[in-house]
NUNUKOL-113300 format. One line per field, with one value per residue: x, y, z of N, C-alpha, C, CB in turn; residue in three letters. Coordinates in steps of 0.2 Angstrom, whole numbers, padded with zeros to 4 digits. Each point is the difference from the previous one (the first is absolute). Glycine has a CB too. Layout:
N
npx: [X; ...]
npy: [Y; ...]
npz: [Z; ...]
capx: [X; ...]
capy: [Y; ...]
capz: [Z; ...]
cpx: [X; ...]
cpy: [Y; ...]
cpz: [Z; ...]
cbpx: [X; ...]
cbpy: [Y; ...]
cbpz: [Z; ...]
resn: [ALA; ...]
//
This chain:
83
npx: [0004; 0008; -0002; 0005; 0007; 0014; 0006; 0000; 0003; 0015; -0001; -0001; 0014; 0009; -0006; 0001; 0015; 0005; -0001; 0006; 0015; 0000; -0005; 0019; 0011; 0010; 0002; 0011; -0001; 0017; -0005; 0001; -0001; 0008; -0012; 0016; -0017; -0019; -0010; 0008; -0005; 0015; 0006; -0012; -0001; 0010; -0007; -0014; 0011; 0013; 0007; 0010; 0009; -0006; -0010; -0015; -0004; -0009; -0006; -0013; -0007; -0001; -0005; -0006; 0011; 0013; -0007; -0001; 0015; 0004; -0011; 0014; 0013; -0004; 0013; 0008; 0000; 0006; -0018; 0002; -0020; 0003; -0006]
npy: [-0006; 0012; 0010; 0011; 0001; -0012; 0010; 0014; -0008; -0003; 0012; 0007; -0008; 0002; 0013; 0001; -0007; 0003; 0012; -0010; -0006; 0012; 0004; -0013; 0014; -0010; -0003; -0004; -0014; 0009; -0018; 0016; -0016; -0013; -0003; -0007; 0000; -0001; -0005; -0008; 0010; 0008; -0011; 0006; 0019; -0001; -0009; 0006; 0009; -0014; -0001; -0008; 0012; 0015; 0011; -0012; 0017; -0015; 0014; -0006; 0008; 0005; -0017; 0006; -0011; 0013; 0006; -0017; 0002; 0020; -0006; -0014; 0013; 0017; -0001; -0003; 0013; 0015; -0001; 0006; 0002; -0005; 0017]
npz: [0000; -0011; 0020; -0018; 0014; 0001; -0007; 0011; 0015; -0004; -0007; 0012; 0014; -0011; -0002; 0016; -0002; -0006; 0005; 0017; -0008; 0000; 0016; 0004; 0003; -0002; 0012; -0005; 0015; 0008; 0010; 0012; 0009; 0000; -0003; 0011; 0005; -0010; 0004; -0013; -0004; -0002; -0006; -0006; -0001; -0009; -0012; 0000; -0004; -0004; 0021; -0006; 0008; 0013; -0004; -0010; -0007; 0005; -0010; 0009; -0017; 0014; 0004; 0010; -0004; 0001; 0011; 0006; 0000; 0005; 0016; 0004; 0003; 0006; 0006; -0016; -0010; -0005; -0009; -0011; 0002; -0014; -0002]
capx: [-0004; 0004; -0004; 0002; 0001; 0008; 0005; 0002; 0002; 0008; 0004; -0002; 0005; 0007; 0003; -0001; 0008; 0004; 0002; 0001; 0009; 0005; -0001; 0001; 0008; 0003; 0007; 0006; -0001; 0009; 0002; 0005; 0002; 0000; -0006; 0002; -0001; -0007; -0003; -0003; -0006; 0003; 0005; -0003; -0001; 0007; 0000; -0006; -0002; 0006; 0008; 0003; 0007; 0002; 0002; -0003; -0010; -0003; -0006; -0008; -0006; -0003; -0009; 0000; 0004; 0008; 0000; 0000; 0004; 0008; -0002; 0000; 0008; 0001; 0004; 0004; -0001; -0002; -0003; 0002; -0003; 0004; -0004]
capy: [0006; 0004; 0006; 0006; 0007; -0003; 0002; 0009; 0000; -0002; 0005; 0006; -0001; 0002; 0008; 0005; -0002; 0002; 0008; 0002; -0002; 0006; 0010; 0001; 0003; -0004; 0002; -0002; -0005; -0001; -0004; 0003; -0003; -0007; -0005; -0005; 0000; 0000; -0007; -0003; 0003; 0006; -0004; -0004; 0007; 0003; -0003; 0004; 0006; -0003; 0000; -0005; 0000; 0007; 0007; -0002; 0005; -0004; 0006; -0004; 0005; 0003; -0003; 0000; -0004; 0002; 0005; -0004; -0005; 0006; 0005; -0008; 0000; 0004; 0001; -0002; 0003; 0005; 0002; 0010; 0000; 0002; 0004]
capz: [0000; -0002; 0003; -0005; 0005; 0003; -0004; 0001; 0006; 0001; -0004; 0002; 0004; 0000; -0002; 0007; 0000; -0002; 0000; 0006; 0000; -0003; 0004; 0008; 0000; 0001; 0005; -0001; 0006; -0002; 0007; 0002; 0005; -0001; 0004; 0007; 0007; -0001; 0000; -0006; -0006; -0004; -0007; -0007; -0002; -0003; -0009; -0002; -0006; -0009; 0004; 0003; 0004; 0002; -0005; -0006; -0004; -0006; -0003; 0001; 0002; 0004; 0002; 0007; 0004; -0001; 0006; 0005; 0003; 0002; 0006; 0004; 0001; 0000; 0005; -0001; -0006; 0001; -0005; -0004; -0005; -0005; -0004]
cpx: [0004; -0005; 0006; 0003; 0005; 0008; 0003; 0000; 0008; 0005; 0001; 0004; 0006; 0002; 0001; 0007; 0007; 0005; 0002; 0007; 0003; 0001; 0006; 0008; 0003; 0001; 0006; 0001; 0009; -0001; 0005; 0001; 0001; -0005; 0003; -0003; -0008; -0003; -0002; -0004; 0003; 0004; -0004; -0004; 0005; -0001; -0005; 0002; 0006; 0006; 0004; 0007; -0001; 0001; -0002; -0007; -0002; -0007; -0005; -0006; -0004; -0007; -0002; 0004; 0008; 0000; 0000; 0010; 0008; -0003; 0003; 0007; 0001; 0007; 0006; 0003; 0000; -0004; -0003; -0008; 0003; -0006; 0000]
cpy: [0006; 0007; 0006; 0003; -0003; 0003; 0010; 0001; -0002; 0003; 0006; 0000; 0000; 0007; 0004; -0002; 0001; 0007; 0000; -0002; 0007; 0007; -0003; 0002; -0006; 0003; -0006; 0000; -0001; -0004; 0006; -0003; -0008; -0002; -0007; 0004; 0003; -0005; -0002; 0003; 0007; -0001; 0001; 0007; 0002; -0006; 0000; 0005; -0001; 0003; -0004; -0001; 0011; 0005; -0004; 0007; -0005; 0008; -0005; 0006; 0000; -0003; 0000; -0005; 0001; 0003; -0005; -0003; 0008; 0002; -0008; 0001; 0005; 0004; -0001; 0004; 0008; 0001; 0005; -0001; 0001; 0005; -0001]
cpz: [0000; 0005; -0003; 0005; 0006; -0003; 0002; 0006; 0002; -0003; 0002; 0008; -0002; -0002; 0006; 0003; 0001; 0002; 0008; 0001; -0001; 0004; 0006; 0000; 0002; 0005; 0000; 0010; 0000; 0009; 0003; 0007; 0000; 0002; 0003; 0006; 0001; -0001; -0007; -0004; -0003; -0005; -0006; -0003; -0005; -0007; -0001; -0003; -0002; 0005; 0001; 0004; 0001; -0004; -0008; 0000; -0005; -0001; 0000; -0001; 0006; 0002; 0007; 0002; 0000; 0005; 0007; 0003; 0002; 0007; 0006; 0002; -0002; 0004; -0004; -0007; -0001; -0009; -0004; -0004; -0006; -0005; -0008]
cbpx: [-0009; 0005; -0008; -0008; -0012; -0009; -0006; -0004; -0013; -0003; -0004; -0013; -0006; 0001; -0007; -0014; -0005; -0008; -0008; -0012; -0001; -0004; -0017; -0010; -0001; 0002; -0007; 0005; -0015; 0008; -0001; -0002; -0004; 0010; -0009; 0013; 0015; 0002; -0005; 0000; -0012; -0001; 0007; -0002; -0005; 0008; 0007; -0007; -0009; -0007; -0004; -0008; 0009; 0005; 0012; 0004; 0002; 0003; 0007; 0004; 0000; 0007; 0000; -0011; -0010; 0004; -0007; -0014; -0006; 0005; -0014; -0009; 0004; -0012; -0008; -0004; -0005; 0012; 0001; 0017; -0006; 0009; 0003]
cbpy: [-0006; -0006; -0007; 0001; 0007; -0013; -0012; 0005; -0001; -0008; -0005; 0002; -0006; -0011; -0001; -0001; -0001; -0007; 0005; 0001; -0012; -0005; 0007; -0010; 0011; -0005; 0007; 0007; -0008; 0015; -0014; 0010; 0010; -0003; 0006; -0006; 0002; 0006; 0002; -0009; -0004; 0006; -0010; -0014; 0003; 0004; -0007; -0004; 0011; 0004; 0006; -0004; -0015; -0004; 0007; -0016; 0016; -0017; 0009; -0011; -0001; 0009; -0008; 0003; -0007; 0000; 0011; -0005; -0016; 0006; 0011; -0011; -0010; -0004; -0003; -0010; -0011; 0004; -0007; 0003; 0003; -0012; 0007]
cbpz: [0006; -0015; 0012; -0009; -0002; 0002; -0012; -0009; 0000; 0001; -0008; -0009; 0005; -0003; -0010; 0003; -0003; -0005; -0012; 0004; -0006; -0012; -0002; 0005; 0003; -0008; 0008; -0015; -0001; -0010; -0005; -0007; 0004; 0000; -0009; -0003; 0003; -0004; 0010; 0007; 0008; 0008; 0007; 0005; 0011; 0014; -0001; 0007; 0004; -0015; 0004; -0009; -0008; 0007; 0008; 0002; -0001; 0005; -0007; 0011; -0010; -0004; -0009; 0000; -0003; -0010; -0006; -0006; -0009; -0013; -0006; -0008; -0002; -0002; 0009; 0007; -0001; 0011; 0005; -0005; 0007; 0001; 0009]
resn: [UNK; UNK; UNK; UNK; UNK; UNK; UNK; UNK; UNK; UNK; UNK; UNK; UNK; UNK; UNK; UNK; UNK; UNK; UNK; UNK; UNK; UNK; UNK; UNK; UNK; UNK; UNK; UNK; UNK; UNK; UNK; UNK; UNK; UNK; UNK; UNK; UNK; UNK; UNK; UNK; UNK; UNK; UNK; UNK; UNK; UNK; UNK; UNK; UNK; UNK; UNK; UNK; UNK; UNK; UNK; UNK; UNK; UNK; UNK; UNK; UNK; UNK; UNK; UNK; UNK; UNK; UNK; UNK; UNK; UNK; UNK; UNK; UNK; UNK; UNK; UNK; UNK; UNK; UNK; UNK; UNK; UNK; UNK]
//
């Protein structure tokens, strides 16, 4: 069974999508502290967002779920905006 108005509902999702990728800012995430002697979960934070060694930057658009995990390791990290 074919329902006509599926199809422009998925189309009309990716497009909305789309344009909200491209509008969002970035930031740039650098490690400025070690993580010995932290708990686990913060480790695995740190490599979640692509850090894998000291004074390393990485760049992430600005989602909720990036800000989450930089506000989590905060302590450990310093976070710029990018214009």
């Amino acid at each position: 069974m074919h329902i006509p108005w599926l199809n422009i509902v998925a189309f009309l999702s990716k497009k909305c999508l789309m344009v909200k990728i491209t509008d969002m800012a970035k930031v740039k995430i650098t490690q400025i502290k070690s993580a010995i002697g932290y708990d686990k979960r913060q480790k695995n934070t740190l490599i979640a967002l692509g850090i894998k060694k000291m004074n390393q930057t990485v760049e992430h658009e600005a989602t909720p779920q990036i800000l989450g995990m930089a506000k989590k390791v905060s302590h450990l990290v310093k976070i710029e905006d990018v214009k």
